[in-house]
C-alpha positions in Angstrom: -39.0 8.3 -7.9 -40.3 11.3 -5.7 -42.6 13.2 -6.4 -44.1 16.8 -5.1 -47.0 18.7 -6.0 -47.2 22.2 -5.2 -48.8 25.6 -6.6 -47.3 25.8 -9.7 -47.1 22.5 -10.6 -45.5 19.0 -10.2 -41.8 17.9 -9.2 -40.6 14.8 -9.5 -36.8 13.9 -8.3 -35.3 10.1 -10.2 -33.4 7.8 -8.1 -30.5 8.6 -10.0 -30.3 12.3 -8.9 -30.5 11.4 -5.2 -27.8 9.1 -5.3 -25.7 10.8 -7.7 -25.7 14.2 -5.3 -25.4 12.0 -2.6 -22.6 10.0 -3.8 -20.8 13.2 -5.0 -21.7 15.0 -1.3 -19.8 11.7 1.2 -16.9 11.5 -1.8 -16.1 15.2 -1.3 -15.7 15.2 2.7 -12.6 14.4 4.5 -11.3 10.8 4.9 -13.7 9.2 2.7 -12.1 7.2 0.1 -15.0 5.1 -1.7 -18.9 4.5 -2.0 -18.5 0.5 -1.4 -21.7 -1.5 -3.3 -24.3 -2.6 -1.3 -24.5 -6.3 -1.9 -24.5 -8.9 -4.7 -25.7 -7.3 -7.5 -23.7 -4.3 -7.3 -21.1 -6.7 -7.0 -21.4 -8.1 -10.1 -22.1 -5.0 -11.8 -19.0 -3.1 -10.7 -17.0 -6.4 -11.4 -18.1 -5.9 -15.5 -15.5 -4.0 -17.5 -18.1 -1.3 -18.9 -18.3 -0.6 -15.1 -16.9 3.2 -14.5 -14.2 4.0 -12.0 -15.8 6.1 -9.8 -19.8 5.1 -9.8 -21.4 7.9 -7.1 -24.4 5.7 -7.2 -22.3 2.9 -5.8 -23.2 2.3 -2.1 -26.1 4.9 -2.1 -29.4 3.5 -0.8 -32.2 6.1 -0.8 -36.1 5.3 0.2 -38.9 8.0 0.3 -41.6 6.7 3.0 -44.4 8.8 5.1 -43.0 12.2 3.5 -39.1 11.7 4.6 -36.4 10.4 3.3 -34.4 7.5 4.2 -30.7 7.5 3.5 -28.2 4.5 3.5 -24.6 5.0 3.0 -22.0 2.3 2.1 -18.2 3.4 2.4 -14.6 3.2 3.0 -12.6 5.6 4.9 -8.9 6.2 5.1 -6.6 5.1 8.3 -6.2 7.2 10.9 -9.4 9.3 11.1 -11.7 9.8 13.6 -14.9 7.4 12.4 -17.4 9.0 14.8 -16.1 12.8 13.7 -16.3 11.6 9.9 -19.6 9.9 10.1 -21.0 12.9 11.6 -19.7 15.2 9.4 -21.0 13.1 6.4 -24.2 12.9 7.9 -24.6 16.8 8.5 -23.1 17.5 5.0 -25.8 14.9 3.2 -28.7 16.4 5.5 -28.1 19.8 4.7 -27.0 19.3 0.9 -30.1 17.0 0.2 -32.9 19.5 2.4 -31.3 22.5 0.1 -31.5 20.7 -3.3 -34.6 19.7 -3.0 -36.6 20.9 -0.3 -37.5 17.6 1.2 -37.3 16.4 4.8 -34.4 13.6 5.9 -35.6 11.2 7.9 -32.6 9.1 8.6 -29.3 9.2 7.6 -27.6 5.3 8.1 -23.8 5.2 7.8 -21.7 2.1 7.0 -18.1 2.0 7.5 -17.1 -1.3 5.3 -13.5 -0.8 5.0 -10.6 1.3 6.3 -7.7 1.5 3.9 -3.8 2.9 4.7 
């Protein structure tokens, strides 16, 4: 959890909205097929038959240290696309969705590519 405090008051942002706008942000852009989990417990837990389809949350890691964010992204793009043009389109489009949502500064943005599917 994040929290701000400013003039009128305090602002606190869950770990669930971070990575459910971020999550929803990389899913929209081109060539981006999935969030992938991020290691063995997500594993498990998207292996469960309660698990949803589409889990935005899945392969979102987001930390909050010295007044920036950290970002960590885990995903799986389609055949045929330019990984350097995607990752830095998904990079631009997470920096500038997060700093307008919430005001707060991006520190670092890490990409993954896991998997490439046809």
């Amino acid at each position: 959890m994040v929290a701000l405090q400013n003039h009128v008051g305090k602002i606190s942002f869950s770990a669930n909205f971070f990575t459910e706008l971020i999550g929803n942000t990389v899913t929209s852009c081109f060539g981006v097929i999935a969030m992938n989990v991020r290691g063995f417990r997500e594993t498990l837990t998207a292996a469960l038959p309660k698990a949803k389809k589409q889990d935005f949350a899945r392969g979102v890691k987001v930390d909050y240290k010295d007044g920036a964010l950290t970002i960590d992204l885990h995903i799986s793009l389609m055949y045929g696309v330019n990984i350097n043009a995607v990752s830095k389109s998904i990079i631009n489009k997470v920096d500038y969705t997060v700093r307008r949502a919430t005001g707060l500064d991006v520190g670092k943005i890490n990409v993954f590519v896991d998997s490439i599917r046809v």
